[in-house]
PASEBA-1860 file (N, C-alpha, C; in nm, 3 decimals):
! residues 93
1> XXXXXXXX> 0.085/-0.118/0.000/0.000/0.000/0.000/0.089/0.124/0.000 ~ 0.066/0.240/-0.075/0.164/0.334/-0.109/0.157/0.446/0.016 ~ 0.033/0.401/0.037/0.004/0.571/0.107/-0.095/0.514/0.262 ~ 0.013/0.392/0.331/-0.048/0.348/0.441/-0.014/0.411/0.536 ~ -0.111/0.412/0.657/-0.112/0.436/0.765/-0.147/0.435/0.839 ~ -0.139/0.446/1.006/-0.197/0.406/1.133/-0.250/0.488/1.185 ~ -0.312/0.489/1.269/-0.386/0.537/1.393/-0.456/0.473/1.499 ~ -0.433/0.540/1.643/-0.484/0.499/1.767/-0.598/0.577/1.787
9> XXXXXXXX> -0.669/0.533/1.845/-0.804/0.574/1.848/-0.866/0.523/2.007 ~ -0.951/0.645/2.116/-1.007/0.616/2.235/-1.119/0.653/2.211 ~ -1.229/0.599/2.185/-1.357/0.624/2.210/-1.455/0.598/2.331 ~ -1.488/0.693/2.359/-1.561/0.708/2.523/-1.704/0.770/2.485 ~ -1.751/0.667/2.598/-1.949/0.754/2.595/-2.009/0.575/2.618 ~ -2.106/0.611/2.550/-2.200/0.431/2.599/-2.156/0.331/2.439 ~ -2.045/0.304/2.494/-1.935/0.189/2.342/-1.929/0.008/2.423 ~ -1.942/0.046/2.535/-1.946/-0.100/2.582/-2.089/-0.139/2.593
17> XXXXXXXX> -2.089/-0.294/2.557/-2.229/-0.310/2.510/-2.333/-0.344/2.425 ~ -2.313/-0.225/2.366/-2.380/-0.205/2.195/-2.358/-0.272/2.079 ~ -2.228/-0.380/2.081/-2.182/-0.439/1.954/-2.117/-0.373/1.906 ~ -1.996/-0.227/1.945/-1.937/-0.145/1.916/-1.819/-0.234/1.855 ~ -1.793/-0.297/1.913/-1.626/-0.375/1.871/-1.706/-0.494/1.780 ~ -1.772/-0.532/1.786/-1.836/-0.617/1.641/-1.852/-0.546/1.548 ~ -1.926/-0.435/1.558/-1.927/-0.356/1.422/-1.811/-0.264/1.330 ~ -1.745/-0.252/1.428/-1.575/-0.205/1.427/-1.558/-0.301/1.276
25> XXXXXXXX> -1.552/-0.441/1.386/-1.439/-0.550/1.306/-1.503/-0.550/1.147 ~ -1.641/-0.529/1.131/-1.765/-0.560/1.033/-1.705/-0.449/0.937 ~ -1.661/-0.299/0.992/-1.668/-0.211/0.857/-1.518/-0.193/0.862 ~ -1.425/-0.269/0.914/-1.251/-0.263/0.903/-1.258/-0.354/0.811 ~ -1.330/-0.464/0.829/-1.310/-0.563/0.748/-1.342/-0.519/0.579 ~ -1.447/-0.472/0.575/-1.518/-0.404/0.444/-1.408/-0.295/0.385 ~ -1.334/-0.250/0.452/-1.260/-0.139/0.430/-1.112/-0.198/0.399 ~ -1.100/-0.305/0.448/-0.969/-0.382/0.430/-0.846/-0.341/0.480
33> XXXXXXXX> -0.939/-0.295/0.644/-0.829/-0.231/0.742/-0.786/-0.308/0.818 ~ -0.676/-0.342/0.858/-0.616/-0.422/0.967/-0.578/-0.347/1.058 ~ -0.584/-0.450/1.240/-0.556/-0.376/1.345/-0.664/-0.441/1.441 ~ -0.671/-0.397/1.517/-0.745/-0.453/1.626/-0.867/-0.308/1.728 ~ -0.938/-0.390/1.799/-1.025/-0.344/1.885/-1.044/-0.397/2.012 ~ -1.044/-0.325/2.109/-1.048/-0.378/2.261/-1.150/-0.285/2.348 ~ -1.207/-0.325/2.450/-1.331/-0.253/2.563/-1.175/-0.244/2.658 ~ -1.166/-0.117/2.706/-1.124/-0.057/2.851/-1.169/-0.070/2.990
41> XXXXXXXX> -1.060/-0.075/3.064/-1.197/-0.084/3.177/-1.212/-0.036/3.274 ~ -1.202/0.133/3.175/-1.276/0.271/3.193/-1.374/0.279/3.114 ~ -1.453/0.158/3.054/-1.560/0.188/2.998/-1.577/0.240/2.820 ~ -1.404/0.287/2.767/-1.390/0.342/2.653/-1.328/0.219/2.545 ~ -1.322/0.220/2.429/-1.258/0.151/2.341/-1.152/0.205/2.293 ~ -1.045/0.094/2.284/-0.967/0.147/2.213/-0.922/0.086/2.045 ~ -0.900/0.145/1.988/-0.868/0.072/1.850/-0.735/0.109/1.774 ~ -0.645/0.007/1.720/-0.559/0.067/1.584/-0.622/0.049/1.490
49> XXXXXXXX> -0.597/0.140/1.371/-0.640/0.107/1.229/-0.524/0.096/1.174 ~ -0.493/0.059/1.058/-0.367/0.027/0.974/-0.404/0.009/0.848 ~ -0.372/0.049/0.736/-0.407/0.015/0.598/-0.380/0.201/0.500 ~ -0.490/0.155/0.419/-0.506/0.257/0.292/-0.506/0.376/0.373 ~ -0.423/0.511/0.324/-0.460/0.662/0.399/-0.620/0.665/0.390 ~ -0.678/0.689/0.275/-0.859/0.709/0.302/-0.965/0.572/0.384 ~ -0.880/0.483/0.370/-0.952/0.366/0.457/-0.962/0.362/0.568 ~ -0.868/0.391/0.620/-0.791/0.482/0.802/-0.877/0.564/0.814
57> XXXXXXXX> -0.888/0.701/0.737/-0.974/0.793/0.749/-1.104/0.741/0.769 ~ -1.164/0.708/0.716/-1.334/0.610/0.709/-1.371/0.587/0.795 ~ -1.305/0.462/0.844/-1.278/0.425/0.989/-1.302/0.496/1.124 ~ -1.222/0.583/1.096/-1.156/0.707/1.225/-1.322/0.778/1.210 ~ -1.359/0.864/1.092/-1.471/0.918/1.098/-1.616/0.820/1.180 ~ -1.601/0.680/1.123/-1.725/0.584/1.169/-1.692/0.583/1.299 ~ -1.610/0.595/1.400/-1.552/0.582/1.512/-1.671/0.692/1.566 ~ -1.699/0.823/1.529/-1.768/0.938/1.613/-1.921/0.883/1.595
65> XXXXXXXX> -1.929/0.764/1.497/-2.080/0.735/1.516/-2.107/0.572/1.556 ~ -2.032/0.517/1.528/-2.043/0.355/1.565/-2.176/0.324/1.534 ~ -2.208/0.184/1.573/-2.344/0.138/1.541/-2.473/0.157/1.643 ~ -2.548/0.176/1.623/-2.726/0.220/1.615/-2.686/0.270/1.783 ~ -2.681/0.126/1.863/-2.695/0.168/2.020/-2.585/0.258/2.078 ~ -2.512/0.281/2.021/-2.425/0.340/2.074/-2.431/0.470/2.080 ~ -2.360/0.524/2.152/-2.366/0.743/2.249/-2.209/0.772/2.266 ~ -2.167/0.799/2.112/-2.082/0.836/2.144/-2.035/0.998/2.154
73> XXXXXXXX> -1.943/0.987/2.292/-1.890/1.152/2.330/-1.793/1.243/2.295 ~ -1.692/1.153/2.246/-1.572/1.192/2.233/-1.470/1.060/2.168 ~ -1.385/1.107/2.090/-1.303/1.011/2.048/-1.163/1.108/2.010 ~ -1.067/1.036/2.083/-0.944/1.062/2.066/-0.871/1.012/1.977 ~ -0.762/1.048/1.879/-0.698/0.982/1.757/-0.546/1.051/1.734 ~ -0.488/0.963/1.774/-0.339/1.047/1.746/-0.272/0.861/1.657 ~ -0.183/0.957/1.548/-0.105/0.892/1.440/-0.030/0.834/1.483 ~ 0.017/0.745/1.452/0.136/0.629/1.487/0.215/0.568/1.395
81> XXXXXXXX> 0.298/0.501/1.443/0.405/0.453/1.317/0.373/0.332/1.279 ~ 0.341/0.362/1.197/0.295/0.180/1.025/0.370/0.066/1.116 ~ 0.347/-0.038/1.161/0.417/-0.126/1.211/0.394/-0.272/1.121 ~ 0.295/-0.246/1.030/0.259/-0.361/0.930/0.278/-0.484/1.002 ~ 0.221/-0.498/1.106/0.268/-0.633/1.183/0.128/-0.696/1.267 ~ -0.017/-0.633/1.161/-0.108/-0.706/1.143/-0.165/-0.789/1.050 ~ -0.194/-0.899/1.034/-0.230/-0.956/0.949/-0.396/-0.937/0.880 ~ -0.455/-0.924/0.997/-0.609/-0.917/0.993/-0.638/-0.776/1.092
89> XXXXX> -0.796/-0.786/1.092/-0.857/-0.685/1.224/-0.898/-0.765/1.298 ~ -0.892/-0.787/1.392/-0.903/-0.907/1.528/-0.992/-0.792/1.652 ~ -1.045/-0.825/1.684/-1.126/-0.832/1.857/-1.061/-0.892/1.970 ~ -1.002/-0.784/2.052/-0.883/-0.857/2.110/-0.960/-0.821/2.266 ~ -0.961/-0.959/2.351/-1.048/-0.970/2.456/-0.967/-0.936/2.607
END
């Protein structure tokens, strides 16, 4: 990928629960983003994305709305260094 890249991502508000980290994996996957998703337990998610620059982006944007049940408040996103040392997007427990 020419123009890959990462990002960390904290999303906080009502994310535990809702199928937030299922639906994550559902539109990373569609997007053909690799990286992972995890519940905090402060209640927030955290996620890497990894892949295409606009696929990352996608992602990062679906992050401020997640799926149906979810209230989200705030989401944090700072860049990180490409570590290409995912294979897939995994749900990491």
């Amino acid at each position: 990928m020419p123009n890959k890249t990462q990002i960390k991502v904290i999303v906080s508000g009502r994310v535990q629960g809702v199928f937030y980290r299922a639906e994550t994996k559902n539109t990373a996957d569609r997007l053909d983003v690799k990286g992972y998703v995890k519940n905090l337990p402060n209640g927030s998610v955290e996620a890497v994305f990894e892949g295409d620059g606009p696929a990352v982006t996608q992602m990062m944007e679906w992050c401020h709305k997640g799926p149906p049940a979810a209230k989200v408040e705030h989401v944090l996103a700072e860049k990180a260094e490409v570590s290409s040392n995912f294979e897939s997007f995994e749900i990491k427990y």
